[in-house]
C-alpha positions as CSV (number, residue, x, y, z in Angstrom):
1,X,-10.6,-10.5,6.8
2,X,-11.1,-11.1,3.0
3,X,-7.7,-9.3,2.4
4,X,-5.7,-11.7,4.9
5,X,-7.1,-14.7,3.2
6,X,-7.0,-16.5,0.5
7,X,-10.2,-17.5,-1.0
8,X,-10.7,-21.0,-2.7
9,X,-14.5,-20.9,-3.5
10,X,-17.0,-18.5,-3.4
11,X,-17.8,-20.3,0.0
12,X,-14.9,-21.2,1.7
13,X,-12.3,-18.9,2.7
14,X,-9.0,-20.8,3.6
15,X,-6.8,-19.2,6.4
16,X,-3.5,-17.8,4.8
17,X,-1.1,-20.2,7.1
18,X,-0.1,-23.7,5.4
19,X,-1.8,-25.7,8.1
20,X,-3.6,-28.8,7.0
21,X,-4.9,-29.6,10.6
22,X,-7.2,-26.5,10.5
23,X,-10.0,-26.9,8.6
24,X,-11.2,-23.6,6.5
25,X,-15.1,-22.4,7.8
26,X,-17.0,-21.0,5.8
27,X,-17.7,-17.7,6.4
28,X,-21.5,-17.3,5.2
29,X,-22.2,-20.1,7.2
30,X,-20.4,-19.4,10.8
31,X,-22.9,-16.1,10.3
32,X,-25.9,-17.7,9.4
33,X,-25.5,-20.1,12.6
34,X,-24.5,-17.0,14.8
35,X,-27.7,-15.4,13.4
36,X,-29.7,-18.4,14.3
37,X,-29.0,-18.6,17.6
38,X,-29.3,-15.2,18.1
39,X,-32.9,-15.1,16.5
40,X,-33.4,-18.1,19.2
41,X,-31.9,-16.5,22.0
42,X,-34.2,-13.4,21.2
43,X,-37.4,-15.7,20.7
44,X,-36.8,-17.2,24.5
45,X,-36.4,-14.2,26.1
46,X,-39.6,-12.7,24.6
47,X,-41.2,-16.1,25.2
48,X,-40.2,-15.6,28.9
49,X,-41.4,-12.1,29.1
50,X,-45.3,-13.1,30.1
51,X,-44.8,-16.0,32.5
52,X,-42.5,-13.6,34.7
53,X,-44.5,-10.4,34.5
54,X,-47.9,-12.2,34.5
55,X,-47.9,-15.9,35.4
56,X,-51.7,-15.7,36.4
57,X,-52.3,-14.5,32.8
58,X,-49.9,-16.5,31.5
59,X,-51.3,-19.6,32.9
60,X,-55.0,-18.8,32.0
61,X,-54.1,-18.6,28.7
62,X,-52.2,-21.9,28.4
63,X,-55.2,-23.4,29.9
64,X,-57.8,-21.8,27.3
65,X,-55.4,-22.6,24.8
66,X,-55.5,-26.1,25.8
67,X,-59.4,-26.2,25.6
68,X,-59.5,-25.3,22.1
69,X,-59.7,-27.5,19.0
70,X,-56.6,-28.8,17.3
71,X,-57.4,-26.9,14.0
72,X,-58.2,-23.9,16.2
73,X,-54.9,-24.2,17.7
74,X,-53.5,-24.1,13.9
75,X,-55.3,-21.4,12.5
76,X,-53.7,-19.8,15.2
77,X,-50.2,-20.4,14.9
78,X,-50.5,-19.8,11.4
79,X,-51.8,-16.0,11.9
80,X,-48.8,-15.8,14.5
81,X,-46.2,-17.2,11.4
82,X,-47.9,-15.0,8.7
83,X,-47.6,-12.6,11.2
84,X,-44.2,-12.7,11.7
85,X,-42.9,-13.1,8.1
86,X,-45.1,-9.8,6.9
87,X,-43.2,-8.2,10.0
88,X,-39.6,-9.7,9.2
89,X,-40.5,-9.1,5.8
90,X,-40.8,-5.1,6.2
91,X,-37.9,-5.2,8.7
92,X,-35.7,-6.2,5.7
């Protein structure tokens, strides 16, 4: 793709045509959205996984979770964040 187009900016690649109605994209940003939405599209389907396989579980759990404390709640999600940047972290 690089070798088709002309680059203007470290960031924006501009389509060799002469068009001015197209707009140029920037690369590094069309991937970082399509990476985004992928990492979300990934997050619903795990976050589906339980209520399907287990809803009785599932809903036990939503209901203790709702019992606790507010700062229970948030030292919880902030083992499940630590959690997941030490994994992402060693995954990259």
């Amino acid at each position: 793709m690089l070798s088709t187009a002309r680059v203007t900016c470290w960031c924006w690649i501009r389509p060799p045509s002469s068009s001015t109605t197209s707009a140029a994209i920037p690369a590094a940003v069309s991937e970082l959205w399509q990476d985004l939405l992928t990492a979300f599209a990934l997050l619903l389907i795990l976050e589906g996984v339980l209520p399907v396989l287990a809803p009785k579980a599932w809903i036990s759990t939503m209901l203790d979770m709702a019992r606790m404390g507010p700062k229970t709640v948030r030292v919880v999600g902030l083992v499940c964040m630590l959690a997941g940047a030490l994994m992402l972290q060693w995954l990259i």
